[in-house]
N, C-alpha and C positions, 0 to 999 in steps of 0.2 A: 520554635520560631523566635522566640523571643532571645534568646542566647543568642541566635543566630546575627537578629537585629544588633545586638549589643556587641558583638565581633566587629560586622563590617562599619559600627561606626566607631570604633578604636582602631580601625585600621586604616580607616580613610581621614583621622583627624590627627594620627602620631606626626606626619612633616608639619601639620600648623601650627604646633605651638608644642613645647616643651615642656609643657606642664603640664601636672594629674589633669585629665578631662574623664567628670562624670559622665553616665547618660542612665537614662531610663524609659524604660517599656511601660507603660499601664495600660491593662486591658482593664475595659471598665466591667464593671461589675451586674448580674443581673439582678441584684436587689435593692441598690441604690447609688448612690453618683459617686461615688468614692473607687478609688483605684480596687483590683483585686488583687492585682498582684505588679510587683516592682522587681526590676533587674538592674543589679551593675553592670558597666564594660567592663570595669578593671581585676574583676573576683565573683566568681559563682559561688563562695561559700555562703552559709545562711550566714554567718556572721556580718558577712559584708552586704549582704542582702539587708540583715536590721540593722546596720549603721546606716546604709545608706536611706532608707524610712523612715530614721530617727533625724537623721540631717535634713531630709524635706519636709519634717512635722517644725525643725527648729527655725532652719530659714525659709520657711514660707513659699517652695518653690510646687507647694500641692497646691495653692492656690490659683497657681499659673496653669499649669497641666489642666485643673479645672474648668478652667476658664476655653482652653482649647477643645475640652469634650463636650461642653455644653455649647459653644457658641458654633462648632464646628469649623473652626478657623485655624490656621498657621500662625506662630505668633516667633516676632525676633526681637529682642529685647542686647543690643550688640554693648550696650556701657551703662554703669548708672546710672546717668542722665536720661536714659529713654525708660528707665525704671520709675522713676520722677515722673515722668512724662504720663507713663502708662495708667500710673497710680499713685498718689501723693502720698494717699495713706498708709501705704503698704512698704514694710519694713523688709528687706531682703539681704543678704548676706550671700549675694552670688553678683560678679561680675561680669558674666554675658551668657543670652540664653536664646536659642531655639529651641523653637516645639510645634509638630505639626501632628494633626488628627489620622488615625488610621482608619480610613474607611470605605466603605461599599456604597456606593451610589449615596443617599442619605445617611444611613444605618452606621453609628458610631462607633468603633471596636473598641476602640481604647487610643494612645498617645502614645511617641517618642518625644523625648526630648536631651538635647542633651547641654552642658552648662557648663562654665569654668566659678568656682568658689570666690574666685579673685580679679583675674586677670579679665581685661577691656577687649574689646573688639578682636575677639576668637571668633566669631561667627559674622556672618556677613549674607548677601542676598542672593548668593550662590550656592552659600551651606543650605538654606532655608529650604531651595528649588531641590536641593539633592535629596536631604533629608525628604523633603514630604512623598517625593519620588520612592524614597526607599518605604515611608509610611506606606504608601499605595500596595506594593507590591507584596509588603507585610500583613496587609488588611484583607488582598486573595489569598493567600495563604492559609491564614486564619479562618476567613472563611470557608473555603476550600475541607482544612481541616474539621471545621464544625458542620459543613453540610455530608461530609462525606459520615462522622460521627453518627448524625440523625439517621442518613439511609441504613445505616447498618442498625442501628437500634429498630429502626421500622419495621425491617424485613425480619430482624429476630421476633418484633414482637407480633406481628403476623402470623409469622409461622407457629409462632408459640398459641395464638388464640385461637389458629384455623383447625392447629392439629388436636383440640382438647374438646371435642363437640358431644362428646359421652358423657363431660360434666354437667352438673344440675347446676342450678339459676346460680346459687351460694356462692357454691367452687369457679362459675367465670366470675362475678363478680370478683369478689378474692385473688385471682388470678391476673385480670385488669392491672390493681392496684398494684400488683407485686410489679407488673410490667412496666410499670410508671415511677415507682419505686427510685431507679436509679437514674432518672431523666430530670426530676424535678421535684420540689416539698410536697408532700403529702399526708404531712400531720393534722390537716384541714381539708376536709374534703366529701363530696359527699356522689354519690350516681341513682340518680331518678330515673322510674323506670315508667313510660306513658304509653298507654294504650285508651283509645277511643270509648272501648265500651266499657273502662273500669275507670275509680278514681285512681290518681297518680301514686307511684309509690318508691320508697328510699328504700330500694335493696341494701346497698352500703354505705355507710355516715362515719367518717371518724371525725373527731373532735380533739385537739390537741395530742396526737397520736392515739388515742383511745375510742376503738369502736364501740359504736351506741345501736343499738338495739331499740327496735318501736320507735323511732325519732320521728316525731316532724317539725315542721320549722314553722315558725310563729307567720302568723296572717300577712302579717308585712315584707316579707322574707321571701316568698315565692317570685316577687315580680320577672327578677333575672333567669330565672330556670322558664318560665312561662313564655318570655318573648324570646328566649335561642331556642323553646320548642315552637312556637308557632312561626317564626320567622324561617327556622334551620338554618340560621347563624351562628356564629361564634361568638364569643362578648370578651373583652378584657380591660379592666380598669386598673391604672398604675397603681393611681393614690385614689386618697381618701374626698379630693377633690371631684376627681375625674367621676365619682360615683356620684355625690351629691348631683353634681350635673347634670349626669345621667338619669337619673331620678327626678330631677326637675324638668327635666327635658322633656322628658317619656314616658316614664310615670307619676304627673304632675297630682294624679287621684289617690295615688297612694299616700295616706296619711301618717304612716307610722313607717317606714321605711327602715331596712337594717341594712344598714353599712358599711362597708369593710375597708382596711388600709390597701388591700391588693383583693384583685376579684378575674378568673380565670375560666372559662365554660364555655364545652364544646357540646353541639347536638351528637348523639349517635343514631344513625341511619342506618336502613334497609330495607331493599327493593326501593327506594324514593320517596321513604317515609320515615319519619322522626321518632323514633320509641325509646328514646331518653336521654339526658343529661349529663354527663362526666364534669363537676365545677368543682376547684380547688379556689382558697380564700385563705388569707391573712387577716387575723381582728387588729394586728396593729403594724404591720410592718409596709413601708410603701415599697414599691419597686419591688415584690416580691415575684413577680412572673413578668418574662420580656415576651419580647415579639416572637423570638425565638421559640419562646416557651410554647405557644399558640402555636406556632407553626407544627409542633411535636403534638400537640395535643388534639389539633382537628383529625389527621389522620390517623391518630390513634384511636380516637373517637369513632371512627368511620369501621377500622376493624373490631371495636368492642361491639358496636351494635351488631357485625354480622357474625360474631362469634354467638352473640347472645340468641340472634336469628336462627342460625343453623342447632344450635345448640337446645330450640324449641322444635326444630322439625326433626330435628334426631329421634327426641322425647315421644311425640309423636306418632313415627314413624316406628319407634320400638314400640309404643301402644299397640300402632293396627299388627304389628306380627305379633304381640303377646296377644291379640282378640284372634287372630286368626287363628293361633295354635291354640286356641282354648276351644273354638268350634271345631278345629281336627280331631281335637282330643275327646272331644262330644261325641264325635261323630265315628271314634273308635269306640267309643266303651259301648255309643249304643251299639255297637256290631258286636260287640265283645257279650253284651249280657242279654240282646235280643232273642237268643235261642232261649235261653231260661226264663226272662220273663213269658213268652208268649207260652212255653210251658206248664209254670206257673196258672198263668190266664185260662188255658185248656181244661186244668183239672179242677177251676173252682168253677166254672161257669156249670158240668155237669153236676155239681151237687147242688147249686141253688136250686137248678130243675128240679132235681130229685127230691130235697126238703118239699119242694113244690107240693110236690104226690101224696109226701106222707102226711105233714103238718097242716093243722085245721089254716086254711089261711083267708077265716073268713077272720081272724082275729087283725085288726089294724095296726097292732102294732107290728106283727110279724111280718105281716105283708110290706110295711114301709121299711124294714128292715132289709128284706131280700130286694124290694125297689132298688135301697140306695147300694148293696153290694153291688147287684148289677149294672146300675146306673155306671160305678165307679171301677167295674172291672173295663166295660167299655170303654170309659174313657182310657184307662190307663195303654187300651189296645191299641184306640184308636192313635194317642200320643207318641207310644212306641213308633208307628209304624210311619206316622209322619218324621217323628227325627233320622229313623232308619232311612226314608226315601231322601234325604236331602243329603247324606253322608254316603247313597250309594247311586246318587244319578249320576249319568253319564256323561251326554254333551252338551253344548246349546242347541237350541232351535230356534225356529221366529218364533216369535213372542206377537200376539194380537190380546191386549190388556180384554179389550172390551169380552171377549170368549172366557177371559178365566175369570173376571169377572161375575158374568153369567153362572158359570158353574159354582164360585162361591156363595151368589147368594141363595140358588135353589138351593144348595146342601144346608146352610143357614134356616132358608124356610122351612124346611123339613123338622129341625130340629127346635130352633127357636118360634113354636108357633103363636100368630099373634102381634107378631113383629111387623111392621110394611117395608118394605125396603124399595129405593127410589135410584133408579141408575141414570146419572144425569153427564153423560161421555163427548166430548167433542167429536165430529165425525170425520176431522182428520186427525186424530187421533196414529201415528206411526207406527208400523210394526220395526221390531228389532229383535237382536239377536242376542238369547241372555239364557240362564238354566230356569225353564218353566218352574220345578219343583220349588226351589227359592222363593221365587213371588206369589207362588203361591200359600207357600207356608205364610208368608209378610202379610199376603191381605186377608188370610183364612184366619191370623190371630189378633185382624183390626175389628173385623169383623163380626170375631167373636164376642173381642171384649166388648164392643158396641151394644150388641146382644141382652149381654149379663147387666150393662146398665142399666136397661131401658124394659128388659122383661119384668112381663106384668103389669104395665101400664095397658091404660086405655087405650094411649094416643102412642104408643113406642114407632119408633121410627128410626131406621139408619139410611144414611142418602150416601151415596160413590156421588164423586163426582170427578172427570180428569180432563185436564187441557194440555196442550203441547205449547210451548213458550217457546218461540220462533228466534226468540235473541240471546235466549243461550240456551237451545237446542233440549232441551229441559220436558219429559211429562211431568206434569204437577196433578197430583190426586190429593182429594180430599176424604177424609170417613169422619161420617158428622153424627153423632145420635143427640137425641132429646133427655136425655137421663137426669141425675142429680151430678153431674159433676165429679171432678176427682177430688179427694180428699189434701189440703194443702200439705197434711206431714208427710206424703207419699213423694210429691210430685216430684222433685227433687233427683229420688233414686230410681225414679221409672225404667231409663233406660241402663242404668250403670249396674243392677245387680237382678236374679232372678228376683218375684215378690208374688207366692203364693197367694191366693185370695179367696173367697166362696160367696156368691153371688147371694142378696135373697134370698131367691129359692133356691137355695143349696146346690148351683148348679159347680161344681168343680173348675178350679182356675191352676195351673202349674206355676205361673207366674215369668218363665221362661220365655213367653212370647214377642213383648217390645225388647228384651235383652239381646235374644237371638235376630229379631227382626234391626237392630242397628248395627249388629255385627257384621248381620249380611251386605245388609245395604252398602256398610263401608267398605265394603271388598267389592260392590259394584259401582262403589263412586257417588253413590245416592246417600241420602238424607234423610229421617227421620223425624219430624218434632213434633212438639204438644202446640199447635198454633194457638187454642184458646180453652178454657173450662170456667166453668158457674155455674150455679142452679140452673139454666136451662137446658146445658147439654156441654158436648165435648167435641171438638174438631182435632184431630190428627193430620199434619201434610207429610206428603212424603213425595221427592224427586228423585226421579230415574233418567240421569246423562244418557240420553239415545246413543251417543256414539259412543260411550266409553262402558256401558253398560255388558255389555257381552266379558268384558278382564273380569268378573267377578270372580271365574275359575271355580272350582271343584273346591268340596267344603273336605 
């Protein structure tokens, strides 16, 4: 573009005048107000390129150009006397000059101008009209070319952040910056990552090109990340000025304020929510990020966050299929080793009888001996045959909570005696369509553990309780006992890993049951938690999506 300028005006000014005429192109810079680059009409070598840069440092004709980028004005200066005129002070070594602004609505690109060394009234208030005319058409161009530049970087860098959603947190971060990389500075720079129920946090920080690790930024220092998150705005401060300002302005309570020469920071978004910060900073240089700059950076911003978004539901999403295949795989082996144990079980349960017959078993110790064999072969039959039935049910059914219920806790009462149990059910309570066996395994081992807390007490107690939540379609159930509470170093892994236990009275616990009860649940769309624990007892809730309750599928 710039060659191009510098052609048609050596070809529109050879019949005026017979002598060398310079001209030059500057396009202004996005770091500071100094030209970036300069063109001859009469020679495209570098050569002639730095004569002619050294001739405008020597007579003075950058001060001119200057004057046109900054004021945004055309400037004609036709003899030396309007040079006098213009500026008394100013020592010039050029005999006549135009120069108009190249630009886009406001937005300044840069200057032509063009000059004669010597010779008087070359220019005149026709060349001025022509030239700024040709300035104009130069400045779509440019633009032209630099918007068309950003969409194609955008679309590459989209396609590069959407298609990598298998990457972990690190790897998009890291990715981000590489994308930014050839768009703009990045040896300062930092990406905050904010979510609501956690403190904020610096996934990636580099600092004078060099990534930091554990970073955070001093007390004073957060102000600009905090308001483009709560605002979900963008921020960009030229200079060193503009920030003071800003800080005076806005944040008039911050006392220790850190400041930068150039300051650059977009929110990143997803789904209509703010989850972090992309900010690039100069400590000393002004003019280091334009408008420009921001323009690239908010919608970059906009694709890092939903890179960052998808890239958590991926994670996610490969979670519940590695939970789901871990209960398929449960629910093969117990098929797989079901004939052997129950085997197994068959032939010890005939000898404890038998020892029964022979051995004195008025002796107590022997007696609690074959107790707890038996105690524990039961259980192990019993356990069997509940994972077998959850890996070999068939369809759904309707599902009526309050009926299986009932059925758990009479088999409860039977076994845990002593216990009171209290069924406190709403009466529209809804039926729905889901695999009985499931829920019932879920509330037969809330149940139980309820049970183990609280057996042997006086006053033991476990309450049901469920209601239907009309506004998002929700049962909610409670299982409440009165026990001593969970232990704090447990709480933690309750539901993430199996956690064997033995009750008091020695009653046998596999530890499998909140494990397997949130695996299900999440294949049903329901939820699990520890709502509260303390010495006086322990509350479990647990929601069941009426409608979406039935996708649980086959374990």
């Amino acid at each position: 573009v710039m060659a191009c300028v510098c052609r048609i005006l050596s070809l529109s000014t050879s019949s005026a005048t017979s002598s060398v005429m310079s001209a030059k192109v500057l396009l202004r810079s996005g770091s500071d107000n100094f030209p970036e680059a300069i063109s001859g009409a009469n020679d495209s070598s570098a050569s002639t390129h730095e004569a002619i840069r050294e001739h405008a440092d020597a007579s003075g004709v950058g001060t001119l150009l200057h004057w046109s980028l900054s004021e945004k004005k055309p400037l004609l200066l036709p003899n030396k006397r309007a040079f006098r005129t213009w500026n008394p002070a100013l020592t010039l070594n050029v005999g006549s000059w135009v120069c108009a602004p190249m630009m886009v609505g406001s937005k300044v690109l840069g200057a032509v101008a063009a000059y004669h060394p010597s010779e008087e009234w070359v220019y005149d208030d026709e060349d001025l009209s022509h030239l700024q005319a040709l300035a104009d058409y130069a400045a779509i161009a440019l633009e032209n070319k630099e918007v068309n530049a950003q969409l194609k970087s955008m679309v590459e860098v989209g396609r590069e952040l959407s298609s990598n959603i298998q990457l972990n947190e690190d790897e998009v971060l890291a990715l981000i910056r590489a994308q930014l990389r050839p768009l703009m500075r990045t040896d300062n720079m930092y990406i905050a990552l904010y979510d609501k129920t956690q403190p904020i946090r610096f996934g990636l920080v580099y600092e004078n090109g060099t990534r930091l690790n554990d970073w955070m930024p001093t007390a004073g220092g957060t102000s600009r990340m905090w308001w483009i998150i709560l605002n979900g705005q963008p921020l960009i401060h030229h200079t060193r000025e503009a920030g003071e300002k800003w800080y005076s302005e806005v944040e008039r309570h911050n006392a220790a304020p850190v400041i930068f020469s150039s300051y650059l920071g977009a929110p990143m978004t997803a789904c209509g929510e703010t989850i972090g910060v992309i900010a690039l900073y100069h400590p000393e240089q002004e003019y280091a990020f334009t408008d420009a700059d921001l323009d690239i950076l908010v919608p970059l911003a906009r694709y890092a966050g939903i890179a960052l978004y998808n890239a958590q539901l991926y994670r996610a999403a490969r979670s519940d299929v590695i939970a789901a295949q871990k209960v398929a795989t449960l629910g093969t082996a117990m098929g797989a080793i079901q004939h052997r144990v129950y085997n197994t079980l068959t032939f010890i349960a005939p000898l404890v009888a038998g020892l029964r017959r022979r051995i004195d078993v008025r002796d107590e110790t022997v007696r609690q001996i074959l107790d707890d064999i038996e105690q524990n072969v039961n259980f192990t039959s019993t356990l069997i045959s509940r994972l077998s039935g959850l890996s070999t049910e068939g369809g759904t059914t309707r599902i009526a909570l309050g009926a299986i219920f009932q059925k758990i806790v009479e088999m409860a009462s039977s076994r845990f005696r002593g216990v009171a149990f209290t069924l406190d059910l709403d009466s529209d309570l809804p039926a729905f369509i889901a695999f009985e066996a499931q829920l019932t395994e879920i509330f037969t081992n809330l149940v139980e553990n309820a049970c183990r807390a609280v057996y042997g007490r006086e006053d033991a107690r476990v309450i049901f309780s469920g209601n239907y939540d009309i506004t998002t379609d929700q049962i909610v159930v409670r299982v409440e006992d009165n026990g001593a509470g969970i232990d704090p170093k447990v709480r933690a892994n309750l539901f993430i890993k199996p956690m064997p236990s033995l009750s008091q009275d020695g009653i046998p616990s596999s530890g499998l049951g909140l494990w397997l009860s949130r695996l299900i649940l999440a294949k049903m769309g329901g939820t699990i938690a520890l709502e509260a624990t303390n010495a006086h007892g322990t509350i479990f809730i647990i929601t069941l999506p009426v409608q979406t309750v039935s996708s649980g599928g086959e374990l």
